[in-house]
N, C-alpha and C positions, 0 to 999 in steps of 0.2 A: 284020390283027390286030397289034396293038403287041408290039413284043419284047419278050420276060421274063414275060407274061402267061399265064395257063392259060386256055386255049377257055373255062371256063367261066365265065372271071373272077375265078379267083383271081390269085396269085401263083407264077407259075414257078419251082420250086425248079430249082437246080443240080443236076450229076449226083454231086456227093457228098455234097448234104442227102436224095436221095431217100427213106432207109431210116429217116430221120427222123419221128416222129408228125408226126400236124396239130399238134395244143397244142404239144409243142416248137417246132416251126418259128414259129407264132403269137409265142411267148415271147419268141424271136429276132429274131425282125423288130421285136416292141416295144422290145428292151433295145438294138437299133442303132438304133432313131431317137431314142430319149433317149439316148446316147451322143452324135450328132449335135449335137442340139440344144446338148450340154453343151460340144462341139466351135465350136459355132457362138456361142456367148454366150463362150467364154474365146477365142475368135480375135476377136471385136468389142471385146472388152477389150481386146487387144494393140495393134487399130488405132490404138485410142484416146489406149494409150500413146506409142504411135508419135510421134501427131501431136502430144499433151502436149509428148513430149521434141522432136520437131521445131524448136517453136513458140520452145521453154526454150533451142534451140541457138542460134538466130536471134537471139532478144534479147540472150544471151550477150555473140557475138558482134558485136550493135548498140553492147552497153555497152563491149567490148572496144576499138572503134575507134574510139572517141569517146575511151577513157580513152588510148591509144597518140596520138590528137589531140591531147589536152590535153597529153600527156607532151610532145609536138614540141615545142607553142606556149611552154610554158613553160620548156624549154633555148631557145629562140630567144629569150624577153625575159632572159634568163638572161645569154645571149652580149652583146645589146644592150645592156645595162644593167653588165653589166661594162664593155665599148666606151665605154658615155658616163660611168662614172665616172673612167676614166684622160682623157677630154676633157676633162672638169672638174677633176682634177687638174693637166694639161696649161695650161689656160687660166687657172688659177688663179699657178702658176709667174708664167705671161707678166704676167698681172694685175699681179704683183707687181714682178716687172720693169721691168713699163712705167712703175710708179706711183714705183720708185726713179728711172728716167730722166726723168720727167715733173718731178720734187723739182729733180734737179741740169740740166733745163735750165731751170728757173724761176732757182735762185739764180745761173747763168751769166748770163741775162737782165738779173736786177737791178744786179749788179753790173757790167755794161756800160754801165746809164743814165747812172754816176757819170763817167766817163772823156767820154761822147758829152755829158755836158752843159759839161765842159770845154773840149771841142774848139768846141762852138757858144758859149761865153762868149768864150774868143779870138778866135775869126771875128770876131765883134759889134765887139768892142774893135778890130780888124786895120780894119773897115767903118766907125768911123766916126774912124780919125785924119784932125786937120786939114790933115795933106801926103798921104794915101791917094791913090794913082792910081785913076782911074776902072775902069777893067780890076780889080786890087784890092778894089774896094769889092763888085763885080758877083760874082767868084769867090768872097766873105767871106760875099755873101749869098745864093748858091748852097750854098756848105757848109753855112751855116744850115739851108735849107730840106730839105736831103739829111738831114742830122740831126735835125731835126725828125720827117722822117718815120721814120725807124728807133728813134726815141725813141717814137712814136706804135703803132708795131707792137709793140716790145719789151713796153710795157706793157699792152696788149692779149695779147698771150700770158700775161701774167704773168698778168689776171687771168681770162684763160683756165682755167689749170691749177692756180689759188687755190683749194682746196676752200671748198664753200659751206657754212656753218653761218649758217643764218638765227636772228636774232633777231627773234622780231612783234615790233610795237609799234603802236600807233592811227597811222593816217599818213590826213591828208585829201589826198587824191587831186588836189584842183586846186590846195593850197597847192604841192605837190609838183612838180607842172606848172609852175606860174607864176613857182617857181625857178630850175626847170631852162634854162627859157625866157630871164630872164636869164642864167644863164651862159653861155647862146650869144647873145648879143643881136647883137653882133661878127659875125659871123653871118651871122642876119639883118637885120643893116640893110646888111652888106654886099653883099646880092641882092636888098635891096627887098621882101623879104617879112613876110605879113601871117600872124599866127600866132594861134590862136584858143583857147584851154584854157576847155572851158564840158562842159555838161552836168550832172549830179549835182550836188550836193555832199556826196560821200561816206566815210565814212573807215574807211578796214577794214586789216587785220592784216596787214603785212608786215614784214621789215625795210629799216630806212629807207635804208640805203648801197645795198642792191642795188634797190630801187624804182627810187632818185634813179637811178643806173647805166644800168637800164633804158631810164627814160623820158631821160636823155643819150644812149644810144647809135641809140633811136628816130628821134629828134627830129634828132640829128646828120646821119642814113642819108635822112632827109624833103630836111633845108637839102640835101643836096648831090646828090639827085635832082630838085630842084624848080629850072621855071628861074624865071629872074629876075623879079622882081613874082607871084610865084607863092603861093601859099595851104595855112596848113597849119591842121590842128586836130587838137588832144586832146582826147578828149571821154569821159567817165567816166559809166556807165550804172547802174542798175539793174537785173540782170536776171532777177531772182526772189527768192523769201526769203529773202533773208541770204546771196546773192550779186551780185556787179558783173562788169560789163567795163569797160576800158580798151583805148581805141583812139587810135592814131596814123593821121591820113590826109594825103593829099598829091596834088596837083594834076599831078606831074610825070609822066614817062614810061610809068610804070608797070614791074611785070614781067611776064614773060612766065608764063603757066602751069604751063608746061614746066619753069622755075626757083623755084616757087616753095616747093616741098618743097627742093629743095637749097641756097636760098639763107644757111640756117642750119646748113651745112656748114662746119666751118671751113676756111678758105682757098681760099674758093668767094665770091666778089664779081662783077657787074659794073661797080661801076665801077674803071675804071683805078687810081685815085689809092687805092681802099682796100686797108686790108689783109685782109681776109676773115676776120676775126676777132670783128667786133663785135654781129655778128645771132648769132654762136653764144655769145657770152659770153650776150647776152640771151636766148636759150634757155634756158642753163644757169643762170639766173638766173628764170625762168618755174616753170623745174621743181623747181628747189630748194624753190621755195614752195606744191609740188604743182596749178601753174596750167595751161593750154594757152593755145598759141601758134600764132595761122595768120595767113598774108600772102593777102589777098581782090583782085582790083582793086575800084579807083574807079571807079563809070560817071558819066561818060563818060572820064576819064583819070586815070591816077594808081593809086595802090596805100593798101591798110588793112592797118596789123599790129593785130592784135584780140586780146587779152589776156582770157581766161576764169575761170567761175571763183575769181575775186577773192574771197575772206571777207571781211563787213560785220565791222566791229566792233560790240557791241552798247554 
């Protein structure tokens, strides 16, 4: 028989409800199971809250570590950004520096060409008296040549460090070539070369000193990588609406790949005799006029500087 029950099937009273009627006890037994109940529906509520607030701590602290995140990341662009405005403060100084150093060794430069053209006009004069010693004549036209070249560097720096203020103007691209061409013709007939200015006939927007410039310092860098009876061409393209190229090509050694990013370095040549100066003026001279500038080889030999880019004139 289960505990707490009466044989008969009721409910086993305790020994101190005994004295108790039935209908009391009855009463009793009903008012503790609705007390129960009432017990049991305000404890499911609690859980409930429980879990509420659980739920509410959690996200809390979801949003809490996210916001102590953001706090880091944001001192750390803080520090960064403070860092890179004393850089740019820093580099601005130097900027400025450089560009006063850059002024007084240009006007150092210039003022040097005056004195080295003196010294190579007496040479010349010393080279061709009509009693000159042979030995004399050879040393006179040594000095020349030695001055010359330092003549040839100087001025390459100068218009190295010449800030560029481009003026357009309509420039026909192979009148401009066919110029250039003679004023080196010296030159080329001095190596027997055959020089070709074709393609287009186009005439688009640039200024006209630093074109001519360009396509001399080109055309210069072509004669004296090409050998002898060697082949050169400029040739001026189309190469979509209201833009051209300009290219220089050449038959000669070519460069290496390895050099070809660097060859517009200044004071980065290889040939012996240059001064490393004139593929970077023509750089500076590319971009002035917001153009691009790449060295390709020639197949099967030789090298293309390929001018991009170019605005048509309408």
């Amino acid at each position: 028989m289960p505990r707490g029950e009466h044989p008969r099937g009721g409910i086993r009273r305790p020994p101190w409800l005994r004295d108790m009627s039935e209908a009391d006890f009855k009463n009793l037994i009903a008012t503790h199971e609705l007390h129960g109940l009432v017990l049991a529906m305000s404890t499911e509520n609690f859980r409930a809250v429980c879990r509420s607030d659980s739920w509410l701590r959690v996200i809390i602290c979801f949003f809490a570590g996210i916001s102590a995140l953001g706090v880091g990341l944001a001192w750390r662009n803080l520090a960064e950004t403070a860092e890179l405005q004393i850089r740019l403060v820093r580099a601005s100084e130097l900027n400025s520096h450089l560009k006063e150093m850059n002024l007084a060794a240009a006007g150092l430069a210039h003022e040097t060409r005056n004195p080295l053209n003196i010294i190579r006009g007496q040479a010349q004069i010393l080279a061709r008296l009509p009693d000159a010693a042979p030995d004399i004549r050879e040393k006179s036209k040594t000095i020349v040549d030695e001055t010359d070249k330092v003549t040839a560097q100087l001025t390459e720096f100068i218009n190295y460090s010449r800030p560029r203020e481009v003026r357009r103007a309509k420039i026909a691209l192979t009148t401009a070539g066919q110029e250039v061409v003679r004023t080196l013709s010296f030159d080329v007939a001095e190596k027997r070369l055959q020089v070709n200015v074709g393609g287009d006939p186009l005439t688009v927007e640039a200024d006209e000193q630093l074109i001519r410039q360009i396509l001399f310092n080109l055309l210069l860098n072509a004669i004296q990588a090409a050998d002898p009876g060697g082949h050169i061409e400029i040739i001026a393209r189309r190469a979509g609406p209201g833009e051209a190229t300009l290219e220089v090509r050449d038959d000669g050694p070519g460069i290496p790949a390895k050099d070809r990013e660097e060859i517009f370095k200044p004071y980065f040549t290889t040939n012996q005799k240059g001064t490393g100066l004139g593929l970077a003026v023509v750089q500076q001279n590319v971009h002035a006029h917001g153009w691009e500038i790449v060295c390709l080889g020639n197949e099967p030999r030789g090298a293309i500087f390929r001018i991009t880019h170019l605005k048509i004139a309408a």
